[in-house]
PyMOL CGO cylinders between C-alpha atoms (Angstrom):
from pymol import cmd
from pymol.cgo import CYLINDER

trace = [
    CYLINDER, -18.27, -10.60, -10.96, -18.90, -8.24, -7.86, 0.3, 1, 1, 1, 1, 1, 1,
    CYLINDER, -18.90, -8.24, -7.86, -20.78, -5.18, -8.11, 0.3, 1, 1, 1, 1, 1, 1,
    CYLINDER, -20.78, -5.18, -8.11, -19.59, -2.13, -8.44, 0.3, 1, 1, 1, 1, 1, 1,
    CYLINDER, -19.59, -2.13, -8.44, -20.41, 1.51, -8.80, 0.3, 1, 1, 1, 1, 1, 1,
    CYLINDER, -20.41, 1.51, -8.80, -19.93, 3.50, -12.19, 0.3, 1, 1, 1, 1, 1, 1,
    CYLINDER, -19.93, 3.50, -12.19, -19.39, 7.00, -10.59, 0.3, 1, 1, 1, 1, 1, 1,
    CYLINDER, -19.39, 7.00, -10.59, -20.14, 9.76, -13.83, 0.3, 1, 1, 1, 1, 1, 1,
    CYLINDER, -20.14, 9.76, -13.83, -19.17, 13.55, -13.47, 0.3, 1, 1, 1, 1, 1, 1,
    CYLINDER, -19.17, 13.55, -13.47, -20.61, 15.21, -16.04, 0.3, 1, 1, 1, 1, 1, 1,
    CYLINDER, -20.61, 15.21, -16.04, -18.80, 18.58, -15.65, 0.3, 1, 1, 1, 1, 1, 1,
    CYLINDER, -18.80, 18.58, -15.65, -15.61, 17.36, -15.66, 0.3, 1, 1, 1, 1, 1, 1,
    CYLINDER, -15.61, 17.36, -15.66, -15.96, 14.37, -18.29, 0.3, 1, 1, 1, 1, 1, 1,
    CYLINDER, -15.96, 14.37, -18.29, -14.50, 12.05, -15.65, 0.3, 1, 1, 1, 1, 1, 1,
    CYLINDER, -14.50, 12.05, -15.65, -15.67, 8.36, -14.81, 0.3, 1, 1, 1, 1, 1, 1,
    CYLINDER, -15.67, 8.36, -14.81, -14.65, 5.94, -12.23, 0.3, 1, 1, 1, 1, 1, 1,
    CYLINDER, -14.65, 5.94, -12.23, -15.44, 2.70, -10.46, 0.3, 1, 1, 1, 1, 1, 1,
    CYLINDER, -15.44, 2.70, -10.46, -16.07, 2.12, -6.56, 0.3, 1, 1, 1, 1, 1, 1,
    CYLINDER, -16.07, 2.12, -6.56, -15.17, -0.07, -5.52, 0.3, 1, 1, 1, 1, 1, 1,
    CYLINDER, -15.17, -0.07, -5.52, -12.04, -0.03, -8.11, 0.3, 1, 1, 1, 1, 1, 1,
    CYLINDER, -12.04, -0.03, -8.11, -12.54, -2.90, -10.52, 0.3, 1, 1, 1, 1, 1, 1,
    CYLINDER, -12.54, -2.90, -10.52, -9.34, -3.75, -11.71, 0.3, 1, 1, 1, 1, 1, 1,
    CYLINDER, -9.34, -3.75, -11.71, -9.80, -5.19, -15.28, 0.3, 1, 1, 1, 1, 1, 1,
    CYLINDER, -9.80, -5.19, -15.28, -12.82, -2.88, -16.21, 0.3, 1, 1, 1, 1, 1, 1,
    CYLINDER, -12.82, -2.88, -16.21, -11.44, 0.26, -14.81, 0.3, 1, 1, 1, 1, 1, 1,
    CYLINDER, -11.44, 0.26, -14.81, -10.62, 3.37, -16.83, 0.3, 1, 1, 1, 1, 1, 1,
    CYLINDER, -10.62, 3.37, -16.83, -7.61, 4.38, -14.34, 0.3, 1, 1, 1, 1, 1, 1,
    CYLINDER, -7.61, 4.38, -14.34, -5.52, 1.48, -15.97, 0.3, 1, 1, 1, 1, 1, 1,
    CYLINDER, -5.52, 1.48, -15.97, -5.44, 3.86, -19.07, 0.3, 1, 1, 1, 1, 1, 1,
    CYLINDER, -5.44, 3.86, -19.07, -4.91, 7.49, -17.75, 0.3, 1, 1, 1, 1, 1, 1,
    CYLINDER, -4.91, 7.49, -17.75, -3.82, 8.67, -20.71, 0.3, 1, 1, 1, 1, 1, 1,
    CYLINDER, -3.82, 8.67, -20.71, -6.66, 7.76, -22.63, 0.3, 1, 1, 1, 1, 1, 1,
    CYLINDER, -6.66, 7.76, -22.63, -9.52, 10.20, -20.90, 0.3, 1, 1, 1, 1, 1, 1,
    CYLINDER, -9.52, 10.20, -20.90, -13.29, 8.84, -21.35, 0.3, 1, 1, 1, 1, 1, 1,
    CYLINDER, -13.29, 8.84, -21.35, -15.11, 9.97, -24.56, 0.3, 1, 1, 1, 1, 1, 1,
    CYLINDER, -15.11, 9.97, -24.56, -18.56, 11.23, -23.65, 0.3, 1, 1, 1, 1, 1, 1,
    CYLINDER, -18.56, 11.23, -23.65, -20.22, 11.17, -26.82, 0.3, 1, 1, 1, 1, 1, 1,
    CYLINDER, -20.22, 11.17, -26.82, -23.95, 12.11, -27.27, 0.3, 1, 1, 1, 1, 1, 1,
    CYLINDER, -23.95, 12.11, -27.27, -25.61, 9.36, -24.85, 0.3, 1, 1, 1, 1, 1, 1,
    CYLINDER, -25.61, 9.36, -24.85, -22.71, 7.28, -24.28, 0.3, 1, 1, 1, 1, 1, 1,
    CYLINDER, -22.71, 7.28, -24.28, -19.57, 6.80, -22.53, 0.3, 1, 1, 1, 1, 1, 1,
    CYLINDER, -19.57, 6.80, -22.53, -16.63, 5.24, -23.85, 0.3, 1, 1, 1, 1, 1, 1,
    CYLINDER, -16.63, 5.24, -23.85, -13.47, 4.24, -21.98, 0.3, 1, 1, 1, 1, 1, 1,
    CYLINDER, -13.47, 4.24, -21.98, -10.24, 1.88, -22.80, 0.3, 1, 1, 1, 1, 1, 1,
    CYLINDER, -10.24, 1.88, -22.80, -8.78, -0.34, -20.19, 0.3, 1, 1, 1, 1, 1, 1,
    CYLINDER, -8.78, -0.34, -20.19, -6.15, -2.91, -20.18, 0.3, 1, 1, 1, 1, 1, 1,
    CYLINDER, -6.15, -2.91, -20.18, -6.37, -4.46, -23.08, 0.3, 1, 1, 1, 1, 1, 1,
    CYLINDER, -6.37, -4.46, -23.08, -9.89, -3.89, -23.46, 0.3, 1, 1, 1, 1, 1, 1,
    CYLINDER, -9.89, -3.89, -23.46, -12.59, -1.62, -24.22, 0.3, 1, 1, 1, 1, 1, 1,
    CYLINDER, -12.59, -1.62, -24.22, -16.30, -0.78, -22.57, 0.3, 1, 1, 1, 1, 1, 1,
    CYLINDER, -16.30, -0.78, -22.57, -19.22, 1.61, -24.12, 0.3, 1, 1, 1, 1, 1, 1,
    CYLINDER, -19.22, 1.61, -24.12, -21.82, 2.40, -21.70, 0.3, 1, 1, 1, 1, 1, 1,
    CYLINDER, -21.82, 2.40, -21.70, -25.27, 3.54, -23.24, 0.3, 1, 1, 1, 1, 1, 1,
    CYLINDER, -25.27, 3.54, -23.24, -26.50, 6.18, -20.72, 0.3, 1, 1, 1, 1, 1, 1,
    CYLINDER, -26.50, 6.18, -20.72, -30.12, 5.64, -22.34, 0.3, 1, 1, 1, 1, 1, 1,
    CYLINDER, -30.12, 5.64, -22.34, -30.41, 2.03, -21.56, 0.3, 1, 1, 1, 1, 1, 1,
    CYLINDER, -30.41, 2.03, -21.56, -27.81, 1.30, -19.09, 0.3, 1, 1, 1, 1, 1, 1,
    CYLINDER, -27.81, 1.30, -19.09, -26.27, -1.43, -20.95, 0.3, 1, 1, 1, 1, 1, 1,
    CYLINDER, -26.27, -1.43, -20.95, -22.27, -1.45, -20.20, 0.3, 1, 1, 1, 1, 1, 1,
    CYLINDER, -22.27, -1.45, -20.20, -20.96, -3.54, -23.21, 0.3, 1, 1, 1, 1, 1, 1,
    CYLINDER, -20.96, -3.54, -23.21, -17.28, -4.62, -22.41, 0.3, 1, 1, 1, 1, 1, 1,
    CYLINDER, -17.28, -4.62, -22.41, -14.77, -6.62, -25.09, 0.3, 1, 1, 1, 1, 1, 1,
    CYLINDER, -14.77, -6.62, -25.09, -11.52, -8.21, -23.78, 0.3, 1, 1, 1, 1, 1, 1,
    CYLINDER, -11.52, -8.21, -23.78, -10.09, -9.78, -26.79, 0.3, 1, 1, 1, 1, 1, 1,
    CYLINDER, -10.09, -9.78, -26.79, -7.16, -7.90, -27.24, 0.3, 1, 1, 1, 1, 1, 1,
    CYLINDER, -7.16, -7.90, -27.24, -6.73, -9.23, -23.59, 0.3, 1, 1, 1, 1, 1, 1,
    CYLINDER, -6.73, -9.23, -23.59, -7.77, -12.84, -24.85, 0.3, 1, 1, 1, 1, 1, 1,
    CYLINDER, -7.77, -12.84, -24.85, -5.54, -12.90, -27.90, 0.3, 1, 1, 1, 1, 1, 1,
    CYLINDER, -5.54, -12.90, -27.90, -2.47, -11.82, -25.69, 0.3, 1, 1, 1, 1, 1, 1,
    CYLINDER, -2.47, -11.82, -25.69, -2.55, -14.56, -23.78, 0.3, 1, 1, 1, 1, 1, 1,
    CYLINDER, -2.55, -14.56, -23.78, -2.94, -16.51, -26.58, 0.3, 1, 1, 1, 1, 1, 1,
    CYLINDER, -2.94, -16.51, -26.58, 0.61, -15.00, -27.97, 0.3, 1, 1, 1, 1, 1, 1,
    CYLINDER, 0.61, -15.00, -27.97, 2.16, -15.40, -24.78, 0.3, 1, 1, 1, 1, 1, 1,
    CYLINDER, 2.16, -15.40, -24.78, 0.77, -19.12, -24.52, 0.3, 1, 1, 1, 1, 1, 1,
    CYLINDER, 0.77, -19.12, -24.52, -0.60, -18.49, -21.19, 0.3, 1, 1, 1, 1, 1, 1,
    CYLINDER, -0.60, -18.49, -21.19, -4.36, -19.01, -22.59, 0.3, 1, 1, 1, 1, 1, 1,
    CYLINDER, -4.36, -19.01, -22.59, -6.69, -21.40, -20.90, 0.3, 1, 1, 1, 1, 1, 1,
    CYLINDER, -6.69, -21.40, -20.90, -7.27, -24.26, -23.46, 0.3, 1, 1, 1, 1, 1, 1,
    CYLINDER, -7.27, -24.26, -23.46, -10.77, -24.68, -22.45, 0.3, 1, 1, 1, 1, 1, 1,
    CYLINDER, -10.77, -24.68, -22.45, -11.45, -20.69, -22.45, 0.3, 1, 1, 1, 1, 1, 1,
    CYLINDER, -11.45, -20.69, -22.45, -12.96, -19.09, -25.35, 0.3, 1, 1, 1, 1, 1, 1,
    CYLINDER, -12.96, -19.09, -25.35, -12.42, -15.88, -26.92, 0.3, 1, 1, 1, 1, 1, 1,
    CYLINDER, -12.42, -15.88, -26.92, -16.50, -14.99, -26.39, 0.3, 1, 1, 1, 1, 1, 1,
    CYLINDER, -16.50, -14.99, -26.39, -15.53, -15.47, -22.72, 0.3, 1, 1, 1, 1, 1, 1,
    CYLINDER, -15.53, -15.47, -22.72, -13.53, -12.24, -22.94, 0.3, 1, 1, 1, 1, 1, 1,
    CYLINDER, -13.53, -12.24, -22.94, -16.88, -9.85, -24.24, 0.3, 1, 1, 1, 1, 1, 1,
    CYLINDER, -16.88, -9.85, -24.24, -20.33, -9.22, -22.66, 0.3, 1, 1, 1, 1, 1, 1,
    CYLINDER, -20.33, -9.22, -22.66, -22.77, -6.98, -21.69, 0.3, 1, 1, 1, 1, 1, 1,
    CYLINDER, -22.77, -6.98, -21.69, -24.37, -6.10, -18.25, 0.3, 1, 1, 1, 1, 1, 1,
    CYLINDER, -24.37, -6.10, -18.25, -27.04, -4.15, -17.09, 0.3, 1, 1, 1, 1, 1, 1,
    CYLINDER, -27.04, -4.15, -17.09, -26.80, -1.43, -15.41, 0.3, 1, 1, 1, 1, 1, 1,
    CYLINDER, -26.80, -1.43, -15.41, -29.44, 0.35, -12.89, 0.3, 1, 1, 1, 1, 1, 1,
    CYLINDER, -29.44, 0.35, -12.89, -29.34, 3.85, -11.43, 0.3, 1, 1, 1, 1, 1, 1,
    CYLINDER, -29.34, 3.85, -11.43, -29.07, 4.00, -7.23, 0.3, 1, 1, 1, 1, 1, 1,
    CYLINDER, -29.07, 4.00, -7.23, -32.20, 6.40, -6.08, 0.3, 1, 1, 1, 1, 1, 1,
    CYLINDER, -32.20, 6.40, -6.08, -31.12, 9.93, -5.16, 0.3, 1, 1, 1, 1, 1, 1,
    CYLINDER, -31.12, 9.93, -5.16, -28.28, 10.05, -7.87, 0.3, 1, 1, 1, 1, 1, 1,
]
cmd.load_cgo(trace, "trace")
């Protein structure tokens, strides 16, 4: 995976990624805004879901939905596994944000 940029705005509840990451991004669901809840941030995707705890900087993502629709479809990669499609990264902030 590339790196990327979580960009927050606090005053207007908004949240994007720079460069755009396609699978992770929040734009793929406009109609479902970000919920900023308490120390956390959490934001649906294509088929997918990711919580990021402000506190710790842990971004936990889960693609299963994404994983078991391929697996419908029959377009699933035999030697993939569903625990493929859910991790967590760290995140760090950039000095002078």
């Amino acid at each position: 995976m590339r790196a990327f940029n979580v960009v927050i705005n606090d005053t207007e509840k908004t949240l994007s990624l720079e460069p755009d990451t396609w699978w992770l991004s929040p734009d793929r669901m406009p109609d479902v805004p970000p919920a900023f809840e308490g120390d956390t941030i959490k934001w649906s995707y294509m088929r997918g879901v990711a919580v990021l705890d402000r506190k710790t900087g842990i971004l936990d993502w889960d693609d299963t939905d994404e994983y078991a629709y391929l697996e419908n479809i029959g377009q699933a990669d035999p030697a993939d596994k569903e625990e493929n499609y859910r991790g967590k990264m760290q995140c760090k902030i950039l000095e002078g944000h």
